[in-house]
C-alpha positions as CSV (number, residue, x, y, z in Angstrom):
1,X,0.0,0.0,0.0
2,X,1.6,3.6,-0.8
3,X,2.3,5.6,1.6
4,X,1.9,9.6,1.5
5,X,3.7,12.4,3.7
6,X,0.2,13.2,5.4
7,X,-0.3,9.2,6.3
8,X,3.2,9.2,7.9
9,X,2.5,11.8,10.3
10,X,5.8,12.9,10.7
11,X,4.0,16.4,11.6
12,X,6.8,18.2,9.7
13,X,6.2,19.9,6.3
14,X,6.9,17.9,3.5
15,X,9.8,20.1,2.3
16,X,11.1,19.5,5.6
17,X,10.6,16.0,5.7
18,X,12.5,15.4,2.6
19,X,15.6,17.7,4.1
20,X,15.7,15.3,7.3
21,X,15.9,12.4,5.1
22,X,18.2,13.8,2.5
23,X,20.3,15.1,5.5
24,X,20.5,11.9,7.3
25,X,21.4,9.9,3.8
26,X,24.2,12.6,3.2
27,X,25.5,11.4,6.8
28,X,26.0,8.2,5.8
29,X,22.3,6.8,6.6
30,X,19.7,4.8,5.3
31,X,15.5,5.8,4.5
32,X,13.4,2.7,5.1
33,X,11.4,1.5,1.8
34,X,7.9,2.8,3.7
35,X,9.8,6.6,3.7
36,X,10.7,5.8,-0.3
37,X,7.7,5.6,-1.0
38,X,6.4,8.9,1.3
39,X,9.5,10.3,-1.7
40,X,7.8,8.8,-4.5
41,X,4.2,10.0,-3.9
42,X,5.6,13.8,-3.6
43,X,3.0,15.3,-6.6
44,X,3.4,19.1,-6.2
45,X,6.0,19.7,-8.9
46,X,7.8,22.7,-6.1
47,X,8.1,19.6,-3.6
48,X,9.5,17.6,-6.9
49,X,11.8,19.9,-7.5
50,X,12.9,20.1,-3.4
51,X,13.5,16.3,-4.3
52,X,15.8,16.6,-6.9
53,X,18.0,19.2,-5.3
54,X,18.2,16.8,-2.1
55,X,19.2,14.3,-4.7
56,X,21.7,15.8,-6.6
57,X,23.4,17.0,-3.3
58,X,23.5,13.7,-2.4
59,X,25.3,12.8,-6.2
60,X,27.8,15.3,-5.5
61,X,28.2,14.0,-2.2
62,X,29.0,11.0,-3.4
63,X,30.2,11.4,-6.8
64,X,31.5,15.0,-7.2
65,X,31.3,15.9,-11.0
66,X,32.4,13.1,-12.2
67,X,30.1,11.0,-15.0
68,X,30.5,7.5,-16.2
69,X,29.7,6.6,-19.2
70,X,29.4,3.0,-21.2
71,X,27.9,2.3,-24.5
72,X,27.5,-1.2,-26.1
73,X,27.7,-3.6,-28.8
74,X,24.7,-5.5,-29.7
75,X,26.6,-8.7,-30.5
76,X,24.0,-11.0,-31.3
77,X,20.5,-9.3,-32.5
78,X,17.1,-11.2,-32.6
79,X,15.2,-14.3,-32.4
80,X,15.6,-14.5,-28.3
81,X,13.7,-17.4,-26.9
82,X,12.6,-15.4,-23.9
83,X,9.1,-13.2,-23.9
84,X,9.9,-10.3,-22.4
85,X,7.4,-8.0,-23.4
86,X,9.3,-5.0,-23.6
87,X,12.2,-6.4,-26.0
88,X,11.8,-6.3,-30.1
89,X,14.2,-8.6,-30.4
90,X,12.2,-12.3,-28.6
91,X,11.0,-14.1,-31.3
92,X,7.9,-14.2,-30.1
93,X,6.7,-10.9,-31.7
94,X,6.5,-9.5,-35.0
95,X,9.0,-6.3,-35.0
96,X,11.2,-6.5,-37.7
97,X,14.4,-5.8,-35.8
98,X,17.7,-7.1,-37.3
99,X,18.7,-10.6,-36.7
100,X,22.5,-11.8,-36.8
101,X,24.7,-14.2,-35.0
102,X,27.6,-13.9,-33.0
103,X,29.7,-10.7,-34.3
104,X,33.6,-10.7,-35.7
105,X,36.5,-9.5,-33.6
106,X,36.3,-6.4,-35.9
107,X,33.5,-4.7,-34.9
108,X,34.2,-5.2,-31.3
109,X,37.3,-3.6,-31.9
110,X,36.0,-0.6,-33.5
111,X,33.4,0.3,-31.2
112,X,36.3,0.4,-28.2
113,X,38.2,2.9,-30.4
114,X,35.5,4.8,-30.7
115,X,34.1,4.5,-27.1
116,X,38.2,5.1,-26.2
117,X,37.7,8.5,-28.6
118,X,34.6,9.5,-26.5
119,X,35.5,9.4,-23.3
120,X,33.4,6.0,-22.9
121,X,34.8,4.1,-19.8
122,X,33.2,0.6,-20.6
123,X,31.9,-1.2,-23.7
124,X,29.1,-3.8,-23.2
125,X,29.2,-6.9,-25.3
126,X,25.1,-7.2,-25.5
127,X,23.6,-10.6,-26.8
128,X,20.0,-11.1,-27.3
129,X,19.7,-15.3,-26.4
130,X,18.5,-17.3,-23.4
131,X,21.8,-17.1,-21.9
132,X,25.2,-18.9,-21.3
133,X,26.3,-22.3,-21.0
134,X,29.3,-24.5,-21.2
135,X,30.6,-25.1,-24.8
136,X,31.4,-23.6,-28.1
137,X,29.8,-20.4,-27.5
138,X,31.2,-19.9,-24.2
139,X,34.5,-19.9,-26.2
140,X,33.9,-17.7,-28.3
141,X,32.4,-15.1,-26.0
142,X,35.4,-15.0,-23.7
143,X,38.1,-14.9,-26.9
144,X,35.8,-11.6,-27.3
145,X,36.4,-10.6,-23.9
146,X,39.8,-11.4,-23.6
147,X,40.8,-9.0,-27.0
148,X,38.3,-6.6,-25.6
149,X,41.1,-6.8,-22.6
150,X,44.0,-6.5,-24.5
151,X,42.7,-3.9,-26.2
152,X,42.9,-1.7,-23.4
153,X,40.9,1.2,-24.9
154,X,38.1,0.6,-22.5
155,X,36.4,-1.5,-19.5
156,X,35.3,-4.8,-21.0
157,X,31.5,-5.2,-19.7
158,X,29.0,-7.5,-20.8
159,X,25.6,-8.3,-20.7
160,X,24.7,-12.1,-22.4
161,X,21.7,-13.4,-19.8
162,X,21.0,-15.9,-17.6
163,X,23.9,-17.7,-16.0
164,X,23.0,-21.1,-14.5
165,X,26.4,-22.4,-13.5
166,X,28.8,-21.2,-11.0
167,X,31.7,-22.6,-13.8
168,X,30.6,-20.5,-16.4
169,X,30.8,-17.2,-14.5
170,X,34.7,-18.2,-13.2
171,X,35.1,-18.5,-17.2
172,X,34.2,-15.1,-17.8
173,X,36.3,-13.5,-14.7
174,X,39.4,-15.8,-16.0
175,X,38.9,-13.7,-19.5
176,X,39.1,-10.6,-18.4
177,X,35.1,-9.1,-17.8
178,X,35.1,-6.7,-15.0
179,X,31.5,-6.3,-15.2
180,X,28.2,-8.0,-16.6
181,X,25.0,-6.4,-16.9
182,X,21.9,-8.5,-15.7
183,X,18.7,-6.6,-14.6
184,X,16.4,-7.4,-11.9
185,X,13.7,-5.6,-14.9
186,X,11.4,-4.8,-12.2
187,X,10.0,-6.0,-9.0
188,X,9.6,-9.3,-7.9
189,X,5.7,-9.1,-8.0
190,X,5.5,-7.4,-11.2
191,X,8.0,-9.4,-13.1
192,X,5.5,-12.1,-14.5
193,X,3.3,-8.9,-15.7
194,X,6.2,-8.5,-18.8
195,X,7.7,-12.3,-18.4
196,X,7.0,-15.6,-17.9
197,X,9.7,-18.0,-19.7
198,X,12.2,-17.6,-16.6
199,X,11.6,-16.2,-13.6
200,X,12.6,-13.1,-11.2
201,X,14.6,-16.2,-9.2
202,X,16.7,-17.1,-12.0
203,X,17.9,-13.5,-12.6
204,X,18.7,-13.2,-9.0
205,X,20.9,-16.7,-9.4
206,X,22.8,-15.2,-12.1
207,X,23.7,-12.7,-10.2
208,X,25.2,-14.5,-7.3
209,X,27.5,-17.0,-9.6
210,X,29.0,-13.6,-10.9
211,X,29.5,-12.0,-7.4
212,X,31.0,-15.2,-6.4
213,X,33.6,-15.1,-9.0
214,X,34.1,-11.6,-8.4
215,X,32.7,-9.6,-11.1
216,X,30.8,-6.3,-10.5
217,X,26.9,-6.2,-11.6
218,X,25.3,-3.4,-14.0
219,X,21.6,-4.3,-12.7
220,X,19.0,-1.7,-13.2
221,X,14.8,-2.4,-14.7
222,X,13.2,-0.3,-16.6
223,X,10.4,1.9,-16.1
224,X,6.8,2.8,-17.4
225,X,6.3,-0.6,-18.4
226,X,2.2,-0.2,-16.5
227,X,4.1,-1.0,-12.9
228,X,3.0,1.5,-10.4
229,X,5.5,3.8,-7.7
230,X,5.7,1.1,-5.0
231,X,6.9,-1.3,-7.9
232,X,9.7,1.4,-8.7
233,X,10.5,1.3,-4.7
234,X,10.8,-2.6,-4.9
235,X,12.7,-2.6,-7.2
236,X,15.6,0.0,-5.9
237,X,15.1,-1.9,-2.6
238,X,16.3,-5.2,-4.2
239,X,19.2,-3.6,-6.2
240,X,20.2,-2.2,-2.6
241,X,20.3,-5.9,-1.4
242,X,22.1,-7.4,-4.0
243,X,24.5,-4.7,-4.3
244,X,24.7,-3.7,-7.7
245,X,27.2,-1.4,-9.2
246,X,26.1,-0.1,-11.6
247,X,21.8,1.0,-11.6
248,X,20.8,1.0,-15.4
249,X,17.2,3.3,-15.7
250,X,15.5,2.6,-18.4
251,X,12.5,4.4,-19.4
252,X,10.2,2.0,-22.0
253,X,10.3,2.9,-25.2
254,X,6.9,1.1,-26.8
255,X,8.4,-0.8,-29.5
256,X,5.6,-1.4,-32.5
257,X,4.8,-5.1,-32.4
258,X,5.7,-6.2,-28.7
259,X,2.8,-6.6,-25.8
260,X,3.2,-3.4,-25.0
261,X,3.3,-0.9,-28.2
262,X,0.7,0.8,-26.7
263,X,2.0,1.6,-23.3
264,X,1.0,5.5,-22.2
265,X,4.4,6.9,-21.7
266,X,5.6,8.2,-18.1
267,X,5.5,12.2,-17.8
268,X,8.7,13.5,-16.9
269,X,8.4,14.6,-14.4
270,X,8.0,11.1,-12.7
271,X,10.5,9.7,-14.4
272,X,12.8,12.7,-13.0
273,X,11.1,11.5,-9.4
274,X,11.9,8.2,-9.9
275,X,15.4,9.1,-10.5
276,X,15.6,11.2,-7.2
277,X,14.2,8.3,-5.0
278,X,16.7,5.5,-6.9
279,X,19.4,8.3,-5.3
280,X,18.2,8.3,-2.0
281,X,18.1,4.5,-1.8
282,X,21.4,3.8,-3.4
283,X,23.6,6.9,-2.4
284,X,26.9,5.6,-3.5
285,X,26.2,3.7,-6.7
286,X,26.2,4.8,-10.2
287,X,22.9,5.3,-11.5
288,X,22.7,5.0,-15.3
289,X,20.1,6.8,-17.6
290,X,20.1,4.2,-20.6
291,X,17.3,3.7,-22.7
292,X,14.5,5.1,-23.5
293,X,15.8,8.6,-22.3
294,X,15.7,10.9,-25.6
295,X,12.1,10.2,-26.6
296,X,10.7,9.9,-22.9
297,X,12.4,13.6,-21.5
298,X,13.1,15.4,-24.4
299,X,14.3,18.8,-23.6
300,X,14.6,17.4,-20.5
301,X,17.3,15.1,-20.8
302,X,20.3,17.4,-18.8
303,X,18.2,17.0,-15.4
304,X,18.3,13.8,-14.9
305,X,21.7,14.8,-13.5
306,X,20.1,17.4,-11.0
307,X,17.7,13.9,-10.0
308,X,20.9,12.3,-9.3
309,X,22.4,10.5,-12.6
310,X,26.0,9.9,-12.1
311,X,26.4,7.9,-15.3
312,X,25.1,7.5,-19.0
313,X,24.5,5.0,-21.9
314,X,25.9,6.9,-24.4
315,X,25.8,6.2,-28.3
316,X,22.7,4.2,-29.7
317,X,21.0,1.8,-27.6
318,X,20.5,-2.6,-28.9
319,X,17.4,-1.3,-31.7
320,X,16.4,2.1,-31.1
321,X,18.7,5.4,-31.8
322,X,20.3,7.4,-29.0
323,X,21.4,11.5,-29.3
324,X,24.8,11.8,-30.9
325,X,27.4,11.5,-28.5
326,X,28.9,14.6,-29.3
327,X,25.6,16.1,-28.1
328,X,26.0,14.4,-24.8
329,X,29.3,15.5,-24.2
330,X,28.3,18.9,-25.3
331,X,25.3,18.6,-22.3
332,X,28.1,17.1,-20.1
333,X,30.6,20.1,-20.3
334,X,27.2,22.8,-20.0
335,X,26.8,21.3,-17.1
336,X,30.6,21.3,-15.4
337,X,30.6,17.6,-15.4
338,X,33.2,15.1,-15.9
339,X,33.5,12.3,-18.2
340,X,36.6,11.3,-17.0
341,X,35.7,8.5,-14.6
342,X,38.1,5.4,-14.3
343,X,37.8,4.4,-10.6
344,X,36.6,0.5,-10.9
345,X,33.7,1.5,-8.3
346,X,36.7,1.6,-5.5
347,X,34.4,4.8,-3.7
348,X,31.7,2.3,-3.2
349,X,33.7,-0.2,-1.2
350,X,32.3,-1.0,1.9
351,X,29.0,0.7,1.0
352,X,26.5,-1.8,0.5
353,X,23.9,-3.7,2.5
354,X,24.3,-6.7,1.2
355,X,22.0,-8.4,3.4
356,X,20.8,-12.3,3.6
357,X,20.1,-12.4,-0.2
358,X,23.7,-11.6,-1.3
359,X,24.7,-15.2,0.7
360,X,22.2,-17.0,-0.9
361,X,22.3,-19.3,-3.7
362,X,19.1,-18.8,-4.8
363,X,19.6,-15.4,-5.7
364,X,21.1,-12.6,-8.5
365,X,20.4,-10.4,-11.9
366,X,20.5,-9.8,-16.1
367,X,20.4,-7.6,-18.9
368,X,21.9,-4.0,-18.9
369,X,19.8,-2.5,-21.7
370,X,16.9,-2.7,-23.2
371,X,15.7,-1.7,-26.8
């Protein structure tokens, strides 16, 4: 059940009441998820805007001016078995996306140069499939990580689904990947709303083979997929317990031909909100505007910094177009921020509260990016 400022009877204004708890995260403190969602229910657009300023205090807090920012390389497109109904490239919907297998060394290659040229810390080898098992493919995928490695241009990520061995995440680590990508999507009880051939239990698995061998997780959701705010909460209350790195926020962009084509978009201004409570749960992570960000806020885009952004999917997304990342880099310097971010999350050590779930083999995450 939501819960607003006036149920909470706190007695204090709710410009006030968002101070104390900004104040007491800026000190090194936690809000509970019932006080997230007194943040997410905030509708007056001056209280909004009281929001984003605690939340871009706490970014700077945190994160100073500096941005990090990844991009990707959609390294096998199409004809996924899964149904996630938010993703052009399953196979089973009717989107006329591109369709290729596993990509050449070459294009890999390129797209670090050209990440290395743009100040891109991390390049994301993306593959649209079930996920990864022992065997050929295996092989192949790490030989891409490992020249991704020697390449040294930028951070080999990746982001290649669901993990159900504790052997095939060691493969990766031994190959070089500092980080995989594997999102949580959205909360546990809305997850079978947009999937039903695996499960929210699987993604959290995947994610605990890869913490055991030591990789760092990108694990994020999207939003606007018909969830509602305390589904939003959930789901930044999970990433807190498992840890994540990296917080991918992706904003649904209704692809024509999946489930939801016809999904009413979110108003900006609640994505910007959203933004502002993912920074008062998760003070010290980096929390990535990916997809979905150009069509959903528009003119709108440079605030999601002020909502407490520290990092960006730059250059276009797995089948939909992004800004030009000149244009980004343009907003980046308007703004006095820095791209230059190489710190291998070392400011976030210690920070998490990992919780039961982090020791527990039943649990984890997938997919950085959506379409």
């Amino acid at each position: 059940m939501s819960v607003t400022m006036a149920e909470a009877g706190t007695g204090l204004t709710i410009r006030d009441r968002v101070a104390e708890m900004g104040q007491r995260v800026l000190d090194g403190g936690q809000i509970s998820r019932d006080e997230a969602l007194e943040l997410v229910n905030i509708e007056s657009n001056a209280d909004i805007m009281d929001l984003l300023a605690w939340a871009n205090r706490i970014r700077e807090h945190y994160k100073g001016n500096k941005i990090h920012l990844c991009s990707i390389v959609n390294a096998k497109a199409g004809a996924c078995s899964e149904n996630c109904s938010f993703c052009s490239q399953s196979a089973a919907f009717q989107t006329g996306s591109p369709r290729y297998g596993f990509v050449d060394p070459e294009p890999v290659q390129d797209a670090m140069s050209e990440a290395k040229d743009n100040s891109v810390t991390a390049v994301g080898l993306v593959a649209a499939w079930r996920g990864l098992k022992e065997g050929p493919m295996l092989d192949e995928v790490c030989d891409r990580i490992r020249e991704m490695k020697e390449n040294g241009k930028s951070r080999p990520d990746a982001s290649l689904g669901l993990i159900e061995s504790q052997a095939v995440a060691d493969r990766l680590k031994e190959a070089g990947l500092s980080c995989y990508g594997h999102n949580l999507e959205s909360s546990r009880r809305f997850f079978p709303e947009h999937c039903t051939t695996h499960t929210f239990e699987d993604r959290l698995k995947t994610i605990q083979f890869l913490k055991n061998a030591g990789i760092s997780i990108c694990s994020g959701g999207i939003i606007g997929m018909g969830e509602d705010r305390e589904d939003r909460v959930d789901l930044a209350m999970e990433i807190r317990e498992i840890d994540a790195n990296v917080v991918p926020v992706n904003i649904l962009n209704p692809i024509p031909g999946t489930p939801l084509e016809n999904q009413e978009p979110l108003p900006p201004m609640e994505i910007l909100k959203t933004i502002a409570v993912f920074r008062f749960i998760l003070p010290q992570k980096e929390i990535m505007i990916a997809g979905g960000r150009t069509v959903n806020l528009r003119d709108m885009q440079s605030m999601v910094f002020t909502a407490g952004a520290s990092a960006l999917m730059v250059g276009n997304y797995l089948t939909t177009l992004n800004q030009p990342v000149e244009k980004d880099l343009q907003m980046l310097r308007d703004l006095g921020l820095d791209p230059d971010w190489d710190n291998d999350f070392a400011d976030q050590l210690g920070s998490g509260s990992c919780g039961s779930k982090c020791g527990s083999e039943e649990k984890t995450v997938e997919a950085a990016v959506t379409a």
